[in-house]
VEXDREN-277890 format. One record per residue: residue in three letters; x, y, z of N, C-alpha, C, O in turn. Coordinates in steps of 0.05 Angstrom, whole numbers, plus 5000, padded with zeros to 4 digits. Each point is the difference from the previous one (the first is absolute). Example, Ala and Ser with C-alpha at 12.3 -4.5 7.8 and 13.67 -1.06 7.14 Angstrom:
BEGIN
ALA526448865156498250245000501850245000502150005013;SER497250214973501650245001498550225014501050225004;
This chain:
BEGIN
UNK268716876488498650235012499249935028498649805002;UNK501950315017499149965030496550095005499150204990;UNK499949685021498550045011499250225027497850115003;UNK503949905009499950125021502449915019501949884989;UNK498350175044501750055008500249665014497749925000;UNK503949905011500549705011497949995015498450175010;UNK502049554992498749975041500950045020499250005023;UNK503150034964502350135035500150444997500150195015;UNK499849794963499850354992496850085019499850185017;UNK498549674975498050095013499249845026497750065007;UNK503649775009499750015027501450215009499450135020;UNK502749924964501650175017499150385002501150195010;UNK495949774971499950275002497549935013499050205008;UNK499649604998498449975021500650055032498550085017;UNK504649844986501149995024500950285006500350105022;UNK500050004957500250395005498650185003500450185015;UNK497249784967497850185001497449925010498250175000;UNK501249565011497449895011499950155027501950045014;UNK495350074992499450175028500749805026500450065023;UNK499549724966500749895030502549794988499949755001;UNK502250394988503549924999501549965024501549815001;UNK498350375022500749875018499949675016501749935017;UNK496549924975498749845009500949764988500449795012;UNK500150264959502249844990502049925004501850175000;UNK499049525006502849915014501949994977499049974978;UNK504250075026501850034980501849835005500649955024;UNK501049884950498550064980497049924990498649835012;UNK500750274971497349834989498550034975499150235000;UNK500049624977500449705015502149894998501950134991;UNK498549635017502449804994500850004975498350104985;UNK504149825003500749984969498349664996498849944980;UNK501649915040497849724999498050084981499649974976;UNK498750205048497150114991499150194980497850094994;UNK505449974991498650244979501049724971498849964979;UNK503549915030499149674977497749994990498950104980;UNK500449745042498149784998497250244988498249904986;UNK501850405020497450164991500750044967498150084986;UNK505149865001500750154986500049654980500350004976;UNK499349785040499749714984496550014983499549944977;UNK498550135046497650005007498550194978497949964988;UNK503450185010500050224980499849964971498250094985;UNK504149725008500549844977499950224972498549964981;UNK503750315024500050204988497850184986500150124979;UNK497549855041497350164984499250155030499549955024;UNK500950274957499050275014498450075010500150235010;UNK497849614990497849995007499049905030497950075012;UNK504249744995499849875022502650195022499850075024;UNK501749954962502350225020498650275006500150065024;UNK498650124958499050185004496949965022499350205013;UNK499749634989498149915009500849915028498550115017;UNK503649734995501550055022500350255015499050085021;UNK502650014962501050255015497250245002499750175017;UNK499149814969496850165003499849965026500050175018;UNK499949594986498549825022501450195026499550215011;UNK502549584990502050145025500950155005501250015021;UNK498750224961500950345009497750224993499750245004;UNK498549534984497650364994498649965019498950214992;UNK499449715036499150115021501050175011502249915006;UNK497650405005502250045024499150025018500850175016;UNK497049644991499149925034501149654999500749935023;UNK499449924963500849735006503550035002501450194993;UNK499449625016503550015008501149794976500349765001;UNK500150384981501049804970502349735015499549784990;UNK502150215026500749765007497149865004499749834983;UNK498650185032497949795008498749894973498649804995;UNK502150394992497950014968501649804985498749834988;UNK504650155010501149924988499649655020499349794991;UNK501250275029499349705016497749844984500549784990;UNK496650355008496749944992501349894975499349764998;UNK502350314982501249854978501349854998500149864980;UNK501250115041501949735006498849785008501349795000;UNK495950215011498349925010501649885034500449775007;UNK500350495007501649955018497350205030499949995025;UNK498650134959497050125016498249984982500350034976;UNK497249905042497150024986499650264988500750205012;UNK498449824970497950354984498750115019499949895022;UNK499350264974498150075028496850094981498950224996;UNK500649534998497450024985500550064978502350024991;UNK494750014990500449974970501350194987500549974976;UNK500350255039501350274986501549934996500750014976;UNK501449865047502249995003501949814988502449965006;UNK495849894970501349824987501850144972499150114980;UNK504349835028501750054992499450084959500850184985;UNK497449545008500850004967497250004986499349864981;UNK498750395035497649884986499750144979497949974988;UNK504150225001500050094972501449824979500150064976;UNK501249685037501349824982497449844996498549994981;UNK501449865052498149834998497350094977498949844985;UNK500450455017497250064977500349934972498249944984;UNK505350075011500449934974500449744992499549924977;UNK501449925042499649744992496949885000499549804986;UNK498550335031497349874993499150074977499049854984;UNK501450445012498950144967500849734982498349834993;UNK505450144999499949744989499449764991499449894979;UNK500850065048498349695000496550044997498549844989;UNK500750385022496850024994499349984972497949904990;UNK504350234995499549964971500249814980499750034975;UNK501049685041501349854983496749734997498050015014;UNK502449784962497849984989499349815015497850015011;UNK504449764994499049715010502650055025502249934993;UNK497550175036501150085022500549785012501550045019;UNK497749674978499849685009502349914984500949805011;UNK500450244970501649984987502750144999501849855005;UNK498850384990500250195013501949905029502449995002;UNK495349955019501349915028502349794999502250025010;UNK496749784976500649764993503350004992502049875006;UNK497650324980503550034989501350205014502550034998;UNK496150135019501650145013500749805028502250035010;UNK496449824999500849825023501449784997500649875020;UNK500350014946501849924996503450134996502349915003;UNK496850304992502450235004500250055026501849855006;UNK497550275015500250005030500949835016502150005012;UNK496049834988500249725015500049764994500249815015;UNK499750194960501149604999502550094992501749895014;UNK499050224975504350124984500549995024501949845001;UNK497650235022502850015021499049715009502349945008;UNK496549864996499649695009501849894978501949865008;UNK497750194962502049904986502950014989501149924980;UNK499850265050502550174983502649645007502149924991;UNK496050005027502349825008501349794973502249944991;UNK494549985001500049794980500950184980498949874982;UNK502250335005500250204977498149894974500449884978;UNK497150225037498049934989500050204990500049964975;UNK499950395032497850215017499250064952501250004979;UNK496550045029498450164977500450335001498650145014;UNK503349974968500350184996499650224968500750224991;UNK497649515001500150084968497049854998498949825012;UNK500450384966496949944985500749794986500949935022;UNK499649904964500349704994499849895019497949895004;UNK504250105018499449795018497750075026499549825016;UNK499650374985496850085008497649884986498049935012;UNK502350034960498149874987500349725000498149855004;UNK504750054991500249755004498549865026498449824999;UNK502850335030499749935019495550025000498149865006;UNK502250264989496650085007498449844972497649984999;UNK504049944985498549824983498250134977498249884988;UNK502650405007498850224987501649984974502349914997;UNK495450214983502050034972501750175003500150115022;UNK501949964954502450105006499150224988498750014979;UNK502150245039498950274998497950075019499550245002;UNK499149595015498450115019500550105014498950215004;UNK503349715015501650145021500550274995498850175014;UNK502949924966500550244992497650134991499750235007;UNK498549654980496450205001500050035026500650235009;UNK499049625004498750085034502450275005499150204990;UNK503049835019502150125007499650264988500050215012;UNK499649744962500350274982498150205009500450214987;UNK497649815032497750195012501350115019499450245003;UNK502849665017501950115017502650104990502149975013;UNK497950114972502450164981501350175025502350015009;UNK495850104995501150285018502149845025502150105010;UNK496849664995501649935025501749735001501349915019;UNK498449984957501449694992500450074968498550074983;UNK504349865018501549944970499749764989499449845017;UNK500950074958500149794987501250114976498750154984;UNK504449755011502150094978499649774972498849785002;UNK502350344976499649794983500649705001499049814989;UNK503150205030500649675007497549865017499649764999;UNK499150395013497449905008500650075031498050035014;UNK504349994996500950075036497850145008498550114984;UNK501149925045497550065017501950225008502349904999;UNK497750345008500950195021498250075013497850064989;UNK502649945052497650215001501450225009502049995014;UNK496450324974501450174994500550215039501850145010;UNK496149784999499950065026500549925021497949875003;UNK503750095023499749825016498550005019500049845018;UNK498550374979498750085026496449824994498049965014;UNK503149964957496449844992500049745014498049895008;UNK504550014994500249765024499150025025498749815009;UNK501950405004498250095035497450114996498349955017;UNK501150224958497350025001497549734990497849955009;UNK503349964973498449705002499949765025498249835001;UNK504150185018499749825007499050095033499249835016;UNK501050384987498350155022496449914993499649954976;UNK499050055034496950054999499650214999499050104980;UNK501650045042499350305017501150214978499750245004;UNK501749674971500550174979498849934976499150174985;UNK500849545011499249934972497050014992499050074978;UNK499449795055496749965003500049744975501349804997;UNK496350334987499749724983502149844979499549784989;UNK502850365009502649964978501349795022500949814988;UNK499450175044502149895014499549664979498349884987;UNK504450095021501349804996500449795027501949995015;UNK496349894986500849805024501549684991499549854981;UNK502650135042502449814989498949834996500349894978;UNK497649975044498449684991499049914972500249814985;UNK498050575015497649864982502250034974499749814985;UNK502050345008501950044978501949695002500449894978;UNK500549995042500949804992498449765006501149785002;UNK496550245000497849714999498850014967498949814988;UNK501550505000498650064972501749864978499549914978;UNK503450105040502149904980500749734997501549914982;UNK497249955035500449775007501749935019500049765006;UNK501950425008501949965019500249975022502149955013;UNK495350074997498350055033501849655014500949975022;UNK498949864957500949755022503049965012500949955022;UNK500450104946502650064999501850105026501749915015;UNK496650344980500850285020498450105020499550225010;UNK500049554991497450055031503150145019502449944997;UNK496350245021501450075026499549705020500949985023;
């Protein structure tokens, strides 16, 4: 069952019907740039629809510039103007709800940022066993902690980690989106013990 119409269906009826269409360079966007929105996306509707809100529902802003503010290719022009703050609200609701949020972090910044330091050694922790192993937790904690983020991280019967969003990777690791949730690389890899290792 479709959801609604692509990301190229609806730039392209942005590029037809937006009051200031003229202004729009052609083509646009790039097939590059409708990828990488259509990777970012990570097939939830929520984040595509939320896009295109963005960049074609003003009709005093010039949806290219809007689409740039997402690329992070121009500044917002202040707090309005931030591209995902109807995503961003739902990932705080989330995480605001969850019990032990120090924990919580903990495995989400082992999923973020220590997995790509370990992809070399094919270490990376992608499964609740080896999350608990690694963190020294009984077996099943990982997946307790996890299981409060349902809405936005999978955990299949084999125990595999999915995260279901990709866009929860730029909003955690931003400040200016996350506030008290950010994820900072140090303190996430000095928590892990990796700070010497992987000092910069």
């Amino acid at each position: 069952m479709s959801l609604g119409p692509s990301p190229a269906e609806s730039f392209d009826k942005i590029r037809c019907e937006h009051s200031l269409a003229s202004y729009i360079p052609s083509p646009w966007p790039s097939p590059e740039v409708l990828r990488d929105l259509t990777r970012k996306s990570s097939g939830q509707f929520i984040f595509a629809s939320t896009t295109v809100k963005y960049v074609g529902g003003d009709p005093h802003q010039l949806p290219n510039r809007r689409l740039d503010v997402i690329r992070r290719l121009q500044p917002p022009k202040g707090e309005k103007d931030m591209p995902y703050a109807e995503l961003n609200s739902l990932y705080h609701h989330v995480l605001s709800k969850v019990d032990n949020i120090e924990a919580v972090k903990l495995v989400l910044g082992i999923l973020i940022i220590v997995n790509p330091e370990l992809e070399d050694a094919d270490e990376e922790i992608y499964s609740t066993h080896k999350m608990d192993k690694w963190l020294s937790w009984q077996p099943g904690e990982s997946e307790a902690c996890l299981s409060q983020l349902a809405s936005v991280i999978e955990c299949d019967a084999e125990g595999d980690i999915s995260i279901l969003h990709a866009s929860l990777l730029d909003f955690l690791l931003d400040p200016s989106q996350s506030h008290q949730f950010y994820l900072c690389r140090e303190s996430v890899l000095g928590n892990s013990a990796l700070s010497i290792i992987f000092a910069p």
